[in-house]
N, CA and C of each residue as an Amber inpcrd file, in Angstrom:
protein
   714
  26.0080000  52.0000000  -2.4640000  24.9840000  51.8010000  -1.4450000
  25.2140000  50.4890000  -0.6790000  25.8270000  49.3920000  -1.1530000
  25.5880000  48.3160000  -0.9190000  27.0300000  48.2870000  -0.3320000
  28.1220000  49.1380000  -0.6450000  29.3910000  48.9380000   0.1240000
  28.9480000  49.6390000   1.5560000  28.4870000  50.4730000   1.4780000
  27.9380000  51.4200000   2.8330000  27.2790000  50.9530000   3.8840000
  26.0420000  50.1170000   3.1890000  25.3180000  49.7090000   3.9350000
  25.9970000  48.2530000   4.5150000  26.7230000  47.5870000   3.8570000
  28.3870000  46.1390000   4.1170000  28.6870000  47.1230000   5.4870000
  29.7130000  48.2790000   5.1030000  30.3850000  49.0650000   6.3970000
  29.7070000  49.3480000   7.6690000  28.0320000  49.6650000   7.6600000
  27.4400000  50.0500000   8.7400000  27.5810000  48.5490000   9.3580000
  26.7580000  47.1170000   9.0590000  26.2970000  46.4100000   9.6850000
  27.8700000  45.4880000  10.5950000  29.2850000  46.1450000   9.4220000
  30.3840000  45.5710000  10.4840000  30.8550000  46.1260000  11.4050000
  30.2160000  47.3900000  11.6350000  30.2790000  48.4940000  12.5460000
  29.2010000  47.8190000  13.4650000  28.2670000  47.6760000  13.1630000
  27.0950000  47.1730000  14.4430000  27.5600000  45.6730000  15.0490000
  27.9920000  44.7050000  14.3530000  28.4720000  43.5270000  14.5370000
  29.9070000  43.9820000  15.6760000  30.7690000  45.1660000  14.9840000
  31.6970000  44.9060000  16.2290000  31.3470000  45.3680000  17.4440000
  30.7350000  46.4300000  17.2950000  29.9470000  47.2950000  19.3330000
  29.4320000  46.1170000  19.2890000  28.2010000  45.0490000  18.7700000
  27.6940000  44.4050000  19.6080000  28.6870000  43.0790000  20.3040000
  29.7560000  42.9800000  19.6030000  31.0300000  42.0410000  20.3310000
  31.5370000  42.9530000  21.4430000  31.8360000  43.9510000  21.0430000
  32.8470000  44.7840000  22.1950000  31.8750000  45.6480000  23.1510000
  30.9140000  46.0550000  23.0900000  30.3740000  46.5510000  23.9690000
  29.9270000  46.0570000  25.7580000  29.5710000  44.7060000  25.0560000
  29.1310000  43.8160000  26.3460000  30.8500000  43.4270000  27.2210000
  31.4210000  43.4310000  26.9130000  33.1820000  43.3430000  27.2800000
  32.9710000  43.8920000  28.6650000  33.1560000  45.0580000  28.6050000
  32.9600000  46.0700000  29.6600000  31.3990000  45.6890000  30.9720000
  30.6300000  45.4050000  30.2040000  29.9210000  45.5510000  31.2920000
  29.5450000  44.0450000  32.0320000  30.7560000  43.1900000  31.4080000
  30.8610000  41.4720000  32.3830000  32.3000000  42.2370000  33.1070000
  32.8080000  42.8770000  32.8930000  34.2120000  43.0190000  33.2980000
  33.8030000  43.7670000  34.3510000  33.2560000  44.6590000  34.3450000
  32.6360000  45.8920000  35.7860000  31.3110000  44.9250000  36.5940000
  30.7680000  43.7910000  36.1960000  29.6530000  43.2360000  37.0240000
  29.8850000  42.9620000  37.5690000  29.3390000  42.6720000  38.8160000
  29.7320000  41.6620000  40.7900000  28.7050000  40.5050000  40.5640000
  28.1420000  40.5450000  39.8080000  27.1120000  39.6950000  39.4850000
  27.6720000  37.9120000  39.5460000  27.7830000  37.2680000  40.7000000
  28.5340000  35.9920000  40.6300000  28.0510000  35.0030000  39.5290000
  27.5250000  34.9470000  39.1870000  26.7770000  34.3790000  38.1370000
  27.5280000  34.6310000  36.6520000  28.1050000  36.3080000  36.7330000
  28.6940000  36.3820000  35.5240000  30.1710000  36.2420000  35.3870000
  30.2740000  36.5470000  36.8370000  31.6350000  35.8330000  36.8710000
  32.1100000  34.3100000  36.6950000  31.0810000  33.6780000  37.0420000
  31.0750000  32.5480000  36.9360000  31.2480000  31.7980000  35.1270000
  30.3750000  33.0310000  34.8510000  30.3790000  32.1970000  33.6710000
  31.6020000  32.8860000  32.4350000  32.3030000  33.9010000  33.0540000
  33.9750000  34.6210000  31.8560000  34.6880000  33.4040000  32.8960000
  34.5180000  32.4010000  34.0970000  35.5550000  31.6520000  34.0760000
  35.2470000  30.3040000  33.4280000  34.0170000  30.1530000  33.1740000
  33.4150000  28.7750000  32.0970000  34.0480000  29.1100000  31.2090000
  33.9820000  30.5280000  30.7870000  34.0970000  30.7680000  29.0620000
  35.8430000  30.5840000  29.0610000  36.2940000  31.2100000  29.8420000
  37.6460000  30.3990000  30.2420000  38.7100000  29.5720000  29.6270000
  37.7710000  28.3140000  30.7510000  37.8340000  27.0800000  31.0350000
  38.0020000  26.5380000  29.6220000  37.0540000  26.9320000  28.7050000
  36.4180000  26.3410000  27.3940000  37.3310000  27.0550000  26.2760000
  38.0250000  28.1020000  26.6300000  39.0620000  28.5870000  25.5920000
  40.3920000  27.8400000  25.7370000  40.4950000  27.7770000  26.8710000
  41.7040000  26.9220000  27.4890000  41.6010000  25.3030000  26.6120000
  40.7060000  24.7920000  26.8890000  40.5420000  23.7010000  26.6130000
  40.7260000  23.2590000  25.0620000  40.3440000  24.4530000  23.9160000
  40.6360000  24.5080000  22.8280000  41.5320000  24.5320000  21.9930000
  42.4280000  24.8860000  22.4380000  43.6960000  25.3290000  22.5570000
  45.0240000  24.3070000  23.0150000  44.1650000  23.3350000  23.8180000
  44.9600000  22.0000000  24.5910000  45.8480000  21.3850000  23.7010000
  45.0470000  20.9180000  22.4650000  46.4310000  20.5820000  21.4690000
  47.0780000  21.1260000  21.0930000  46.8320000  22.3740000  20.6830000
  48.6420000  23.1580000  20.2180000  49.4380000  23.1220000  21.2290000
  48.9620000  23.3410000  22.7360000  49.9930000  23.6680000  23.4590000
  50.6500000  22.0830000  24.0250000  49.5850000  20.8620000  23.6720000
  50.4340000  19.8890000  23.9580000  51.6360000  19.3400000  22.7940000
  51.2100000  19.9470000  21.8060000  52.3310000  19.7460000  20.5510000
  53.4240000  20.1910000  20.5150000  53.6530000  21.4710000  21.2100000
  54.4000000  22.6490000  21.0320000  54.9440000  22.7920000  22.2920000
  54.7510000  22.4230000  23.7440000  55.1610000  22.8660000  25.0380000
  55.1340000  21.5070000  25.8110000  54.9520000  20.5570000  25.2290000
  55.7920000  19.4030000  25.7150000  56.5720000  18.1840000  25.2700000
  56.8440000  17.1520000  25.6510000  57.3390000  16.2080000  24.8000000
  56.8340000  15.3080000  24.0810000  55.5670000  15.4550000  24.0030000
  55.1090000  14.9700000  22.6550000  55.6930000  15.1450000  21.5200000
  56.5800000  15.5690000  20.9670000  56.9750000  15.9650000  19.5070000
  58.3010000  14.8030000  19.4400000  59.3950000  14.8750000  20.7340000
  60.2620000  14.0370000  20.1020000  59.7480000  12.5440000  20.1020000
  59.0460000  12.4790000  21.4330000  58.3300000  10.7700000  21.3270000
  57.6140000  10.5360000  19.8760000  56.8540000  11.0700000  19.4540000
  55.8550000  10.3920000  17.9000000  56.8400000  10.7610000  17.0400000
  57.7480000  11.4980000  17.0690000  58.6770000  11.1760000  15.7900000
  59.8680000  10.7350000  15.7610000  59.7720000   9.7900000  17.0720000
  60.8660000   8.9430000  16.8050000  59.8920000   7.4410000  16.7400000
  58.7750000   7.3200000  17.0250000  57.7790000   6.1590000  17.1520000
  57.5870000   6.1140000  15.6940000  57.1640000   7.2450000  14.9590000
  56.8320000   7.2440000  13.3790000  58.3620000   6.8570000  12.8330000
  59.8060000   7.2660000  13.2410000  60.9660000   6.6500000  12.5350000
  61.0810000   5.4980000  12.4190000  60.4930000   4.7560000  13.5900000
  60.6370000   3.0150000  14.0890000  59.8660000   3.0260000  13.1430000
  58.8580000   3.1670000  12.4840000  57.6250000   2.2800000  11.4950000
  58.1640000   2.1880000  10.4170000  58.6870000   3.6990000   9.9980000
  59.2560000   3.8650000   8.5590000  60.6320000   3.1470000   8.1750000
  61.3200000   2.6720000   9.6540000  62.4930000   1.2400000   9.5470000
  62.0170000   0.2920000   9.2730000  60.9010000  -0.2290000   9.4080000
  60.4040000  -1.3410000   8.8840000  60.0510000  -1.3920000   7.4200000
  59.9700000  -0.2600000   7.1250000  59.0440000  -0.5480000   5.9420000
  57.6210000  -0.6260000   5.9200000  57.3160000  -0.1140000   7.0820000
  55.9130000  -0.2250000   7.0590000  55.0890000   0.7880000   7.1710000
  54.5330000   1.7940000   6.7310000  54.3300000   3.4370000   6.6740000
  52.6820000   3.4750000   7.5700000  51.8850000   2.0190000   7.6350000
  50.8450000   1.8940000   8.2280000  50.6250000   1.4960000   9.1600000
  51.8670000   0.3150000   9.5270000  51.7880000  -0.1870000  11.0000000
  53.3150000   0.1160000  11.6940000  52.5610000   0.7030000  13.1500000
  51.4890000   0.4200000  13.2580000  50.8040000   1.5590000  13.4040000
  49.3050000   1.2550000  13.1390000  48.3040000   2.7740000  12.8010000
  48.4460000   3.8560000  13.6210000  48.7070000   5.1830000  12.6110000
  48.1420000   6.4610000  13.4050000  47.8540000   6.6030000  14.8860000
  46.5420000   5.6070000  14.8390000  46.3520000   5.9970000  16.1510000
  46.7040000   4.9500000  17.0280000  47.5960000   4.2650000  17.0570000
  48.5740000   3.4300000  17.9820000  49.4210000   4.3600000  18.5420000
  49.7590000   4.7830000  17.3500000  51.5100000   5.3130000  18.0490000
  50.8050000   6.7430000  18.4100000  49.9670000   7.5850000  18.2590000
  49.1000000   8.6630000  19.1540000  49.0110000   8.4620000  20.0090000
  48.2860000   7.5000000  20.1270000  47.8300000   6.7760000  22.1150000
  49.2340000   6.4930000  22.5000000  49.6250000   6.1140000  21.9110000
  51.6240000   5.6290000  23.0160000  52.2840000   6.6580000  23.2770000
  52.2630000   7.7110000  22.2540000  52.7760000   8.9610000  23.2140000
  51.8720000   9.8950000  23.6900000  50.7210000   9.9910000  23.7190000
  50.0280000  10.8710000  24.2480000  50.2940000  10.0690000  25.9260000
  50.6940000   8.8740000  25.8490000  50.4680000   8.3350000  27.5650000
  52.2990000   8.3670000  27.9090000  52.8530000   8.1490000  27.2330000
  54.1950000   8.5960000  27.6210000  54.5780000   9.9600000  27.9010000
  53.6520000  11.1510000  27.3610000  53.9830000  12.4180000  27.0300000
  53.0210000  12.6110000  28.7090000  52.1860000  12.2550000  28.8070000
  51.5500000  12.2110000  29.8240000  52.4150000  11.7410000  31.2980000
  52.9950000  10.3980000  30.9900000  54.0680000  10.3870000  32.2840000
  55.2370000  10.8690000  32.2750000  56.0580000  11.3630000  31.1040000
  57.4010000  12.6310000  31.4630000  56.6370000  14.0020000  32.1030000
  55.0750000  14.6020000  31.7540000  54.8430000  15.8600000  31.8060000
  53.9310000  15.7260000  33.2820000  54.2940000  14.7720000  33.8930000
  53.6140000  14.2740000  34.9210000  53.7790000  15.5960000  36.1580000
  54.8030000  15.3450000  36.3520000  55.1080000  16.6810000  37.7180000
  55.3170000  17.8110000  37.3950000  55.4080000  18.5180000  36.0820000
  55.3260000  19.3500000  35.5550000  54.0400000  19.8970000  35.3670000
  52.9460000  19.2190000  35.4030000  51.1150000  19.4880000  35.1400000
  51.0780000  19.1410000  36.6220000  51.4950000  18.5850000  37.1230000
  50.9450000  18.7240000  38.8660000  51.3870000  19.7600000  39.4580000
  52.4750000  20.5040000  38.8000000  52.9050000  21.7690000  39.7790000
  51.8440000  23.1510000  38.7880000  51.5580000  22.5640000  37.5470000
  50.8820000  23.3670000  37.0370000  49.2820000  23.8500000  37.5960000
  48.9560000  22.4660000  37.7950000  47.4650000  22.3870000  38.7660000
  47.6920000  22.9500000  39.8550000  48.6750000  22.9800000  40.7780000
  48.9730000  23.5850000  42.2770000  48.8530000  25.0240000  41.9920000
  49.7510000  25.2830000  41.3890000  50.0820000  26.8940000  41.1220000
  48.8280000  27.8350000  40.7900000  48.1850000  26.7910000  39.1590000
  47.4450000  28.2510000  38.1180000  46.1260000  27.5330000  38.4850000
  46.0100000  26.2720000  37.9910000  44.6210000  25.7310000  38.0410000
  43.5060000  25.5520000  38.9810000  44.0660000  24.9610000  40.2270000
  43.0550000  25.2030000  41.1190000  43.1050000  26.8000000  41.7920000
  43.7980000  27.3130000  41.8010000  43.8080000  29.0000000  42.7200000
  42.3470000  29.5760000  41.8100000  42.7160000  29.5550000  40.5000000
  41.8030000  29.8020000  39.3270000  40.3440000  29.7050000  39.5940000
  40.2940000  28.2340000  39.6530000  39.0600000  27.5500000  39.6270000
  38.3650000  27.8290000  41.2340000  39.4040000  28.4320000  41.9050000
  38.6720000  29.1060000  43.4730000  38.2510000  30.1590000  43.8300000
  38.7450000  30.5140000  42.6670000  38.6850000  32.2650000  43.0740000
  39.3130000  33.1000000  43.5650000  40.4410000  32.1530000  44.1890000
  41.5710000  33.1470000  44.5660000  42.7270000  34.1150000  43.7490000
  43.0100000  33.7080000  42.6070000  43.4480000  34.6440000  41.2450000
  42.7170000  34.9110000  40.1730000  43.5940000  36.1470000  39.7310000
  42.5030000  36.4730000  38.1860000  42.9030000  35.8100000  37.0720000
  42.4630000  35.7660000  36.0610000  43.0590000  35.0400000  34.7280000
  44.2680000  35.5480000  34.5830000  45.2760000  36.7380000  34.6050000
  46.4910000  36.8320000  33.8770000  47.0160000  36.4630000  34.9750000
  47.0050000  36.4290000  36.3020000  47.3360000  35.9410000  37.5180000
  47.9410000  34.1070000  37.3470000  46.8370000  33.8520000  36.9220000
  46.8560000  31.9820000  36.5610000  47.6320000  31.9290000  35.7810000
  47.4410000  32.3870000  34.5190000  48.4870000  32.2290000  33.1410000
  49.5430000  32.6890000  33.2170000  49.6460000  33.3110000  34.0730000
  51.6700000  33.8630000  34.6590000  51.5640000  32.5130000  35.4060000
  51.1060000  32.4360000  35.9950000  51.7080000  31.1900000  37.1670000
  51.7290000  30.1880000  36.2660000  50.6490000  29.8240000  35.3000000
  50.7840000  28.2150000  34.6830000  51.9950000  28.0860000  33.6580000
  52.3670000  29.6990000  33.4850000  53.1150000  29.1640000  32.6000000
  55.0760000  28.8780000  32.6150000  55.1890000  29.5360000  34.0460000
  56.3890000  28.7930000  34.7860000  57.0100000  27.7520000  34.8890000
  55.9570000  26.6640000  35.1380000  56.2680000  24.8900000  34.9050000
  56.6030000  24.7700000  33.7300000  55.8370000  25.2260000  32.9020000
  55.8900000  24.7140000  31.6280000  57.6730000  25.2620000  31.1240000
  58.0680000  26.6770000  31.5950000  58.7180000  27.0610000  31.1530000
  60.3170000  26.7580000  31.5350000  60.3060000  26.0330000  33.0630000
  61.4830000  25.1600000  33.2250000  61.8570000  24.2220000  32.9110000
  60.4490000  23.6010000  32.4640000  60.4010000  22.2820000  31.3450000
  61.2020000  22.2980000  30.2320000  60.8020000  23.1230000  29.4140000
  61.0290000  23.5600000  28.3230000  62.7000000  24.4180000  28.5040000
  62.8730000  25.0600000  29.1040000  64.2330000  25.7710000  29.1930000
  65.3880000  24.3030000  29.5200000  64.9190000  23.5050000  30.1590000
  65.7740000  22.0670000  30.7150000  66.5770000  21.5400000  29.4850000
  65.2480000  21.4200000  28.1790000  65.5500000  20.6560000  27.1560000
  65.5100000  21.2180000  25.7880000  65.8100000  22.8530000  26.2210000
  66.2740000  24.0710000  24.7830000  67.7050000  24.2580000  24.8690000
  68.5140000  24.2640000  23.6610000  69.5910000  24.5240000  23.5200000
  69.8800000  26.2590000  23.4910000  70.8120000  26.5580000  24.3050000
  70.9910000  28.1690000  24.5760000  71.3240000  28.4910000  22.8620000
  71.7630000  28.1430000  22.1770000  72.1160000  28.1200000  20.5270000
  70.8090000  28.6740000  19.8390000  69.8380000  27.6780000  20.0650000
  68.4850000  27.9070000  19.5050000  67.2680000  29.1350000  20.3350000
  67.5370000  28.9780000  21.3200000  67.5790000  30.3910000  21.8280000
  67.9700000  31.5640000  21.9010000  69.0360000  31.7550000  21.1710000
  69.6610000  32.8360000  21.1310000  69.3510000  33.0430000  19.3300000
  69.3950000  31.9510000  18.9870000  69.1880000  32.3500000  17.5450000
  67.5350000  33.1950000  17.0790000  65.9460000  32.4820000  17.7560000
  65.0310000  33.0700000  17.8400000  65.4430000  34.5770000  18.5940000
  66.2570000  34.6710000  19.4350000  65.9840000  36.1060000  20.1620000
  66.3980000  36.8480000  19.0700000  67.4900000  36.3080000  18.2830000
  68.4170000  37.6480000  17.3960000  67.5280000  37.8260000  15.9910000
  66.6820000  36.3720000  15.6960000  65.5000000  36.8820000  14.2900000
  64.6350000  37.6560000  15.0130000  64.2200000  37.3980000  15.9670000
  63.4300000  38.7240000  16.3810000  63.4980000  39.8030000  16.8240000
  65.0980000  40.1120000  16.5480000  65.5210000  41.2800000  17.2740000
  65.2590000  41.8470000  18.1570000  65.4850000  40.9030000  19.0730000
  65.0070000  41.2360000  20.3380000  66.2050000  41.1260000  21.8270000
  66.6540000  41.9330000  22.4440000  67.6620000  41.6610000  23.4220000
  67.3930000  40.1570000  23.8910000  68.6300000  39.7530000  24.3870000
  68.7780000  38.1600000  25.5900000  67.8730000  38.6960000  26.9730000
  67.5530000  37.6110000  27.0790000  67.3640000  38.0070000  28.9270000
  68.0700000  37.4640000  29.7590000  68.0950000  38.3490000  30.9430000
  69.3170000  38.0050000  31.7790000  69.1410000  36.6380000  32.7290000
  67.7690000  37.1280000  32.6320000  67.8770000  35.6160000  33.9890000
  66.5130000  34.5710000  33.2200000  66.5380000  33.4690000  33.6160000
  65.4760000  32.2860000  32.9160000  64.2220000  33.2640000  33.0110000
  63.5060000  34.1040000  33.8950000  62.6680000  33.8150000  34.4740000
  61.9060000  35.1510000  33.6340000  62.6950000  35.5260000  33.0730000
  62.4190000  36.7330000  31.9160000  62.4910000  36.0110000  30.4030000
  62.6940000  34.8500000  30.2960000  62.2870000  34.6980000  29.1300000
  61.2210000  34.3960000  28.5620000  60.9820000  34.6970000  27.2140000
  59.2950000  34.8800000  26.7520000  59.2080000  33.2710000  26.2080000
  57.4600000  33.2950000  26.6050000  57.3800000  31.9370000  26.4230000
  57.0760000  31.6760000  24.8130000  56.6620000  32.9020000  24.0770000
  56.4430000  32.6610000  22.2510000  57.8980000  32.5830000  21.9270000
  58.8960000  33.3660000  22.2650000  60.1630000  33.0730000  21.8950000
  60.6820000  31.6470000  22.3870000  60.4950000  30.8870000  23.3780000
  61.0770000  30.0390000  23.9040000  60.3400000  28.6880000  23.1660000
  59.1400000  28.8320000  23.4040000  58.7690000  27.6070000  22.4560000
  59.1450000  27.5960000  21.2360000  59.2900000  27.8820000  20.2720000
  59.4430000  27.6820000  18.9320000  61.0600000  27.2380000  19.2350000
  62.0800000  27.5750000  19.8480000  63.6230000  27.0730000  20.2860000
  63.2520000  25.5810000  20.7770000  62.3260000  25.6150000  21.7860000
  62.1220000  23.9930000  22.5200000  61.5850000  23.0990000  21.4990000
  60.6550000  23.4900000  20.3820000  60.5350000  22.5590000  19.2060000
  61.6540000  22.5860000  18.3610000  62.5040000  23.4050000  17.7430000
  63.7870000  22.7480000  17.2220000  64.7780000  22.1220000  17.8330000
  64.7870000  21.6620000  19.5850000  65.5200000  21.1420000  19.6740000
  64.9510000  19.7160000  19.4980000  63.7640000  19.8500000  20.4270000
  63.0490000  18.7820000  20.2560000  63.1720000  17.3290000  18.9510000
  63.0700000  18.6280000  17.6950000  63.2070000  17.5210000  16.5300000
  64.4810000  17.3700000  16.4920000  65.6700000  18.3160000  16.5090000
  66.5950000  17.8480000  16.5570000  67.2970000  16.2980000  17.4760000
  66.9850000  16.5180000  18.5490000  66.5620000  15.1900000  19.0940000
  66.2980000  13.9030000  18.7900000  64.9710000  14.2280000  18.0820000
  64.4450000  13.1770000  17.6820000  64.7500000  12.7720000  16.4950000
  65.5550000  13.5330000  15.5790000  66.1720000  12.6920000  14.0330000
  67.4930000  12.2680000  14.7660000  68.1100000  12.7660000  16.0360000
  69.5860000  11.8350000  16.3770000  69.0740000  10.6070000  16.7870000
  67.9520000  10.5300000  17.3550000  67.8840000   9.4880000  18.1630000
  67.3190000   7.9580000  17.1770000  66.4720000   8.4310000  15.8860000
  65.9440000   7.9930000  15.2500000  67.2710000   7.7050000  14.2050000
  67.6570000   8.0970000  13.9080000  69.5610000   8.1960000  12.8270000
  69.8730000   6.7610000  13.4900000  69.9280000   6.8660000  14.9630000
  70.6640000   5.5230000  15.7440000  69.3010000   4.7200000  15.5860000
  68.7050000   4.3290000  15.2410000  67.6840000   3.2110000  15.4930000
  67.8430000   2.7840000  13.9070000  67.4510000   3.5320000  13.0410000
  67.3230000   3.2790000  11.3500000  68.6480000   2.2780000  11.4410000
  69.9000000   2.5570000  11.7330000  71.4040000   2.2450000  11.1690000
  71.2600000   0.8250000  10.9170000  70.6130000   0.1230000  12.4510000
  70.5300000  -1.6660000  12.3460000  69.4210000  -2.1310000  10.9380000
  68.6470000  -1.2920000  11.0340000  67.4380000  -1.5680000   9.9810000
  67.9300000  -1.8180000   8.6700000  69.2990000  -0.3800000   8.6650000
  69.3710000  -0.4060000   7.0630000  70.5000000  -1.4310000   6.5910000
  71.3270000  -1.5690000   8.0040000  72.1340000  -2.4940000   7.4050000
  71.7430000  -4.5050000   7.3200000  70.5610000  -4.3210000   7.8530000
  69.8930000  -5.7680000   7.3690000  69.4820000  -5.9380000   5.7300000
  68.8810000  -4.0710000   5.9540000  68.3750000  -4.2730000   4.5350000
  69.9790000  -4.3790000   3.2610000  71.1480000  -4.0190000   3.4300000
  72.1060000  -4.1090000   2.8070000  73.1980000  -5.4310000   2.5680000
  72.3620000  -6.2100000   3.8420000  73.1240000  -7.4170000   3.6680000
  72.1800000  -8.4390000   2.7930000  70.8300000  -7.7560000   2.9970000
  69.6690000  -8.9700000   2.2580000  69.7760000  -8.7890000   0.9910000
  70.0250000  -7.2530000   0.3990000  70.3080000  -6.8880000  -0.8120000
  71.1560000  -7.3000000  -1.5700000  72.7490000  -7.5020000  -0.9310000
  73.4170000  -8.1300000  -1.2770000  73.7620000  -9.8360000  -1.8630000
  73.2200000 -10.0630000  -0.7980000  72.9750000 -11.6420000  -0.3540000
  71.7680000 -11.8950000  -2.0060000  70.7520000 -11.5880000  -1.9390000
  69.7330000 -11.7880000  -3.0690000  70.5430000 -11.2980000  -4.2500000
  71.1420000 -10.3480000  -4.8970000  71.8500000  -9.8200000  -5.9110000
  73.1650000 -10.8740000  -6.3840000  73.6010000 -11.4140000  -4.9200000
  74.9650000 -13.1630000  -5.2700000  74.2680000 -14.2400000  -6.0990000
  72.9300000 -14.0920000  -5.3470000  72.2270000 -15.3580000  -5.8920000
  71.6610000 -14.9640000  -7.1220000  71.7840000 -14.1370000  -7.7070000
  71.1130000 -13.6120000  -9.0120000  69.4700000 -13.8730000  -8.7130000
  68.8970000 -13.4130000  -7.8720000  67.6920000 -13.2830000  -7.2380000
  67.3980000 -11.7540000  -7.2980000  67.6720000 -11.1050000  -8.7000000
  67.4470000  -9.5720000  -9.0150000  65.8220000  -9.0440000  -9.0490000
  65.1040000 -10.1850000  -9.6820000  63.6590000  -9.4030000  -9.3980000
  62.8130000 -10.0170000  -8.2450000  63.2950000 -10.4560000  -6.6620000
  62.8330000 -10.5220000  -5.8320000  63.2230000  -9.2690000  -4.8070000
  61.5370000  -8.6120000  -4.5700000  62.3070000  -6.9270000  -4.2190000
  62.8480000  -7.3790000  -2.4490000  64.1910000  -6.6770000  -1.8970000
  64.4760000  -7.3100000  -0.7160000  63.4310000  -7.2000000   0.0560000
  63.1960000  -5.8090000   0.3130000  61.9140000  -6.0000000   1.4810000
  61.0790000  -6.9110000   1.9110000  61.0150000  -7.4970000   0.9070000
  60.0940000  -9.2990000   1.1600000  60.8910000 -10.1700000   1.9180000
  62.1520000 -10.1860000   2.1230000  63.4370000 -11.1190000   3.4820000
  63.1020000 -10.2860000   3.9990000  63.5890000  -9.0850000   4.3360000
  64.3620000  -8.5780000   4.7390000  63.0920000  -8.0480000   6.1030000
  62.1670000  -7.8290000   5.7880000  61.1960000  -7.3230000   6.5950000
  60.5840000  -8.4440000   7.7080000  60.5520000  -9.1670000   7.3560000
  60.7830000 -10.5190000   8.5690000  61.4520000 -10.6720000   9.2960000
  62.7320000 -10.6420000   8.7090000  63.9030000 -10.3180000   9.4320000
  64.5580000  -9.4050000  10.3610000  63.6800000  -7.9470000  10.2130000
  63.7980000  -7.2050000  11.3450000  62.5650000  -6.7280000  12.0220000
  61.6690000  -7.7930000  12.0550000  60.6970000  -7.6340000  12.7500000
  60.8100000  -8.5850000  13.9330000  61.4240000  -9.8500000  13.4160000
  62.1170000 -10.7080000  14.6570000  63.1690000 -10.4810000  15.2360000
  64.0860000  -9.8170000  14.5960000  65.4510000  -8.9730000  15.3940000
  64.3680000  -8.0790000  16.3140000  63.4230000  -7.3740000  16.1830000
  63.0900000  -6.3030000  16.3120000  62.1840000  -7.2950000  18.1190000
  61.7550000  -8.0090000  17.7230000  61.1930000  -8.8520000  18.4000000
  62.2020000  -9.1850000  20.0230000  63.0780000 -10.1720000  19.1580000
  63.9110000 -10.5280000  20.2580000  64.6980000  -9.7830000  21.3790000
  65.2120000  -8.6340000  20.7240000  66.1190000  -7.8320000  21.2990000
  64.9740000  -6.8540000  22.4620000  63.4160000  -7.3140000  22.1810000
  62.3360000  -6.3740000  22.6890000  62.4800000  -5.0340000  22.6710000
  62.4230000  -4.7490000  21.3830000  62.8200000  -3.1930000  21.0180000
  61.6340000  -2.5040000  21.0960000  60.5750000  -2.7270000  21.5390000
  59.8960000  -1.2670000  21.7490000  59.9840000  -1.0500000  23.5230000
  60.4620000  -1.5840000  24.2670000  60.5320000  -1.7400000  25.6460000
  62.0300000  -0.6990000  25.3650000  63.0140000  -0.7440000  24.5910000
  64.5020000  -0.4260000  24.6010000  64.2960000   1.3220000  24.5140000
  63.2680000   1.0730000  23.1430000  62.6890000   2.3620000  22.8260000
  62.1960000   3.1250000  23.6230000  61.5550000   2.5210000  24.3370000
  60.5210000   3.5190000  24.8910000  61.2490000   3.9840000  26.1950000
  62.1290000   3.0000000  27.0690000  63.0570000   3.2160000  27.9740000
  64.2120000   4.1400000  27.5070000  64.5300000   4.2030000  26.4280000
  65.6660000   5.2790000  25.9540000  64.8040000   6.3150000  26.0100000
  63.4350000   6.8330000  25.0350000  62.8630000   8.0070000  25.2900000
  62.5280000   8.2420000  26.7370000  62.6680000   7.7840000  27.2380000
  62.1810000   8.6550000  28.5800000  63.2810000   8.8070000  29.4920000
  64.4970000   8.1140000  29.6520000  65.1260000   8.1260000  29.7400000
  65.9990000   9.6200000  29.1900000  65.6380000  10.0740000  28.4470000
  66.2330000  11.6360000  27.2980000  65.8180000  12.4470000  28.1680000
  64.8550000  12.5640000  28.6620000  64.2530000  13.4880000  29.2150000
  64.5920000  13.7860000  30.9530000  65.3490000  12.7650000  31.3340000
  65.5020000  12.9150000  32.9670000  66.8490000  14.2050000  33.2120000
């Protein structure tokens, strides 16, 4: 009785989701149109971080910003949300003309009334997708097409954007452990000369990191390595 009466009320729960579907979709009612493009607006918006994680360059910037911390030795500084805010505003000026052709194209036509929603989301998702094709390796692309058994496409403009992103994040990290490989090398070999150097002096239970972390925080200093950094990452991307 109690499984039956479970089955009816998820039966009433789904008509009352799917029923109303149809009759905002057939209304002229501007008002209700107005408000499936709020509702929209507000799905879109939810959604903003995966697609800034996943469909732009946010991924190689914070993990090569998180490699710089973990060269130091320092797993806390600087905080979380330092190095968030530094690439969310760097990720912000590489994805700069790429979201302005995105706004031209999908966003405002959208927000006018002049296209429908799959109308916009074909168009918005073009920018994104020359972006992303610029800085995917045809390797890693071809490798997602063949796990998904799925033919190549012939020309850019046919390729799928679920297949293509998941390729633009492995190159992405790939990227970002070469680029981070070259930054660690100076780090570790301070830490190998301090190691050394303390181990001559029979200075065995002073742990190095205590020199040694001074020491490449003022190397790190002088040479103005987050200016080097941050000019090489963006620099990757031109």
């Amino acid at each position: 009785m109690k499984r039956s009466l479970r089955s009816q009320l998820r039966v009433l729960a789904l008509a009352g989701l799917v029923l109303p579907v149809p009759a905002i979709a057939a209304s002229t009612d501007p008002a209700a149109t107005e408000a499936v493009r709020v509702g929209v607006m507000l799905t879109v918006l939810a959604i903003i971080p995966a697609l800034l994680i996943s469909t732009t360059s946010f991924i190689r910037i914070v993990v090569v910003l998180a490699m710089i911390r973990h060269a130091f030795g320092m797993p806390q500084t600087p905080p979380n949300a330092v190095l968030t805010s530094l690439a969310l505003f760097l990720t912000a000026f590489v994805m700069g003309p790429t979201l302005t052709d995105l706004n031209q194209d999908a966003v405002q036509p959208f927000i006018e009334g002049r296209t429908e929603i799959s109308e916009a989301m074909e168009n918005g998702a073009q920018p994104l997708k020359r972006f992303m094709l610029r800085h995917t390796r045809d390797a890693d692309l071809e490798m997602v097409y063949r796990i998904s058994d799925s033919p190549l496409p012939a020309t850019a403009k046919e390729v799928d954007l679920l297949k293509l992103t998941p390729a633009f994040m492995l190159n992405e990290l790939r990227v970002a452990f070469t680029i981070g490989f070259v930054i660690l090398l100076p780090f570790l070999l301070i830490d190998l000369v301090v190691a050394s150097i303390l181990l001559s002096l029979g200075m065995m239970m002073v742990p190095p990191t205590t020199i040694s972390l001074p020491i490449k925080v003022l190397m790190f200093v002088l040479i103005d390595g987050w200016s080097l950094v941050v000019e090489g990452l963006l620099g990757s991307f031109a």
